[in-house]
N, C-alpha and C positions, 0 to 999 in steps of 0.2 A: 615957420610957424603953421603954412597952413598946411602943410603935409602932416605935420602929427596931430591936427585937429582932424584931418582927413583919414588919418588913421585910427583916430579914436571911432569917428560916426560907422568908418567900416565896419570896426571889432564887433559896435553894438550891434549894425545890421544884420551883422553874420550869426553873432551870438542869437538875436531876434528868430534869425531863421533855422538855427541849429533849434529852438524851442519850440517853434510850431513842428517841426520833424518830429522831436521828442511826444509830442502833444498830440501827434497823431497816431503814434503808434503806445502809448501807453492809456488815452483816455478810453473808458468804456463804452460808448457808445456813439452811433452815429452823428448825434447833437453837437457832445460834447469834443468830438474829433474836430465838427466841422468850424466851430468855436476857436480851437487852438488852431487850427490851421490858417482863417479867415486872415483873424486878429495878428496874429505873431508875424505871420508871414507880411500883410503888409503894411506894418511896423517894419518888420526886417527889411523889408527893397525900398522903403520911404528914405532911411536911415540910408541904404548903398545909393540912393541917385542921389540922396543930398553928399555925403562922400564923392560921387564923382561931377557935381555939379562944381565943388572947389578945385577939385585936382581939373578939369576940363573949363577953362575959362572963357572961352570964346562961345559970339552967341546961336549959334546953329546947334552946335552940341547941348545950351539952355532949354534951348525951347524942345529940341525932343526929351530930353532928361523930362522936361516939364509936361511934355504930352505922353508919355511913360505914365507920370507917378499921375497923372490925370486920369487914365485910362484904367487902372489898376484900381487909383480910391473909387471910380464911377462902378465898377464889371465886380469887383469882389465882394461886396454887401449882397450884392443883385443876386449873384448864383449864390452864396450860400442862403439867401431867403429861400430860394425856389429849388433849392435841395432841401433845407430841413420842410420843407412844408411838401413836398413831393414822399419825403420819407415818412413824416406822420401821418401822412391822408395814406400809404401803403401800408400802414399800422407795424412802420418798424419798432419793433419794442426798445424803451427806454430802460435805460438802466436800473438795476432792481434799487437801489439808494437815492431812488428820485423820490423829492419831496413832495413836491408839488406840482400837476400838471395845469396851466390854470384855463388852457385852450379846450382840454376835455371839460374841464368845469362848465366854461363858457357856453360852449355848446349842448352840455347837458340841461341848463338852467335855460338858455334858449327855446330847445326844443318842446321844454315842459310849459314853460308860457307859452308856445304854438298849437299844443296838445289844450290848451284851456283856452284860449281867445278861437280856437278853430281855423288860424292861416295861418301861414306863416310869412315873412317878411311884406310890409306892408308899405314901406316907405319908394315914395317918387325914386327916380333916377336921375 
């Protein structure tokens, strides 16, 4: 029994990660790439440590499995923040079907209250 549950959580990981592949090479633009890659991929290795967390039972092999998918949910939010926001302050261009930018907004409605009070950011640290 648990080898074909253990074969199921693989297929999905694999599947998982077969889609962030897909997702990186068909979405338009850098956002979007970084998105499918982020998210899918890990989903996809969440999915293969938990698959070999059943098939590897003993607890040495747990706790790195467990400091694995630790280190992955901690590190892969982090760089993909500090790539999409490295690529928009470099004015990578967005995809022409973007709807809404709402960080340009942000910033623009910002600046225009800085431009009529006469400073800008005002608040302690």
């Amino acid at each position: 029994m648990i080898d074909l549950v253990t074969a199921v959580v693989w297929l999905a990981g694999s599947a998982f990660a077969l889609l962030a592949a897909v997702g990186v090479l068909r979405m338009p633009d850098v956002f979007t790439r970084m998105q499918a890659s982020t998210k899918a991929s890990t989903l996809g290795l969440g999915c293969l440590l938990v698959g070999a967390a059943l098939q590897i039972a003993d607890f040495g092999s747990l706790i790195r499995l467990a400091s694995i998918g630790a280190f992955v949910l901690l590190t892969t939010p982090v760089s993909g923040h500090v790539i999409a926001r490295a690529s928009y302050f470099a004015d990578v261009p967005l995809w022409e079907g973007t709807v809404l930018d709402e960080r340009r907004q942000h910033s623009t409605t910002t600046s225009q209250q800085d431009e009529r009070t006469g400073g800008g950011d005002t608040t302690p640290m």
